[in-house]
C-alpha positions in Angstrom: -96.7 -24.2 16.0 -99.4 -21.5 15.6 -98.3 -19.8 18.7 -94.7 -19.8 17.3 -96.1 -18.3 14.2 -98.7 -15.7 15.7 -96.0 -14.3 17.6 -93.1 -14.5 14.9 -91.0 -16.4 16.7 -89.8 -18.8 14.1 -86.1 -17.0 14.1 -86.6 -18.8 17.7 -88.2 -21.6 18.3 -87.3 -24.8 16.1 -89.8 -27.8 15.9 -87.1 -30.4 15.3 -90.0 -33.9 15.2 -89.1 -37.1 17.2 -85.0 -37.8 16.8 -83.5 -41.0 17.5 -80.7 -39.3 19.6 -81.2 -36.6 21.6 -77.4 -36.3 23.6 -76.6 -34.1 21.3 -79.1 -31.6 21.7 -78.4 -31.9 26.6 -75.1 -31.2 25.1 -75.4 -27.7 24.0 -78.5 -27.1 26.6 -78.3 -25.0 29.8 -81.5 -26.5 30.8 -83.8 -29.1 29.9 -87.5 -28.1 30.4 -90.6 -30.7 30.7 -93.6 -29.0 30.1 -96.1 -31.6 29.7 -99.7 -31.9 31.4 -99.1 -35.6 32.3 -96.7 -38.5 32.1 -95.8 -41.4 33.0 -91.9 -41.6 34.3 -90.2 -39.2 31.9 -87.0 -40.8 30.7 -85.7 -37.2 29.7 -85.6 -36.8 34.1 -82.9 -39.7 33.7 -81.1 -38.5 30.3 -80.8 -34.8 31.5 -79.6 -36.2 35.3 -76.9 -38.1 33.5 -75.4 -35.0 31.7 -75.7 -32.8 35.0 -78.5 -30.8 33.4 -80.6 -28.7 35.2 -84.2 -29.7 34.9 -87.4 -27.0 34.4 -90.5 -29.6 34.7 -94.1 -29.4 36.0 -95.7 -31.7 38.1 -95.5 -34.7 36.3 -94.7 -38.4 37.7 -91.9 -38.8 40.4 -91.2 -34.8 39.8 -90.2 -35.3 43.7 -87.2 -37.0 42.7 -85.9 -33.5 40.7 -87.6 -31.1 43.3 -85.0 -28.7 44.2 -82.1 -31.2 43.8 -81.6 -31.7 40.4 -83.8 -28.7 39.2 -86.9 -26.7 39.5 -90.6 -27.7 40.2 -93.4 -26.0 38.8 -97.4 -26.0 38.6 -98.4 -26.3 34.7 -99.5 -23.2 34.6 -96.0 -21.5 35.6 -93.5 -23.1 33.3 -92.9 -19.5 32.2 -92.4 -18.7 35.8 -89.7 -21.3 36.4 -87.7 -21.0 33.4 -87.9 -17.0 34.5 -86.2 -18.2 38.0 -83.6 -20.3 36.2 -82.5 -17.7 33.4 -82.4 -14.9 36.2 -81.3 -17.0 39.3 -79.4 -20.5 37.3 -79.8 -23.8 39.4 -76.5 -25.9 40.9 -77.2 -29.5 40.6 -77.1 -30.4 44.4 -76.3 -34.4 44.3 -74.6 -36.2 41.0 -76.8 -38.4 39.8 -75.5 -42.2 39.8 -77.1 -43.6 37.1 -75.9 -47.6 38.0 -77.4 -47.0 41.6 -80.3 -46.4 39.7 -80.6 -48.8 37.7 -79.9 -51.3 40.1 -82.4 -50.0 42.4 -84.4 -50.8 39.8 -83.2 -53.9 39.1 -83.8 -55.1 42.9 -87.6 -53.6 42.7 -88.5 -55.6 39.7 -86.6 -58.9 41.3 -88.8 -58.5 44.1 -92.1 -58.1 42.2 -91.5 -61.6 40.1 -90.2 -62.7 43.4 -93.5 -62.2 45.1 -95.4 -64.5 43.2 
């Protein structure tokens, strides 16, 4: 928010806080970009692969999984650098993502975790 300020771009960049529903804001997007230094599995991978949006993310958890299929793949330092690439070069969503293999795949990993035991 001081960077926003210190530069003057409040007319654009809005600091919207946690919302309970974000579909509405991958609706209107071009892009979704995941800028963060860590995480664990980043759910917005799975909400912006649901809508067919491109994703701009760093090297966070499973980022292998978006590499270059379902968007672009930066260090942390070059977020500027990939959102460049996308506003100058756009990204085509290579594979639909099928969110019930998914979620059965996940299903069948966790089975066989509890199954172990």
């Amino acid at each position: 928010k001081k960077l926003v300020k210190k530069y003057h771009l409040e007319n654009n960049i809005k600091f919207l806080g946690k919302k309970s529903n974000p579909f509405p804001y991958y609706k209107i997007s071009d892009a979704c970009v995941l800028s963060s230094q860590s995480e664990g599995y980043p759910v917005v991978f799975n909400e912006a692969r649901v809508l067919n949006i491109p994703l701009i993310t760093t090297k966070v958890s499973d980022y292998q999984d978006i590499d270059n299929l379902y968007g672009i793949v930066v260090e942390q330092d070059k977020i500027y650098d990939g959102m460049k690439k996308f506003l100058n070069e756009g990204f085509v969503i290579k594979k639909k993502f099928d969110y019930k293999e998914y979620n059965k795949d996940i299903i069948s990993k966790i089975d066989s975790l509890i199954n172990k035991n």
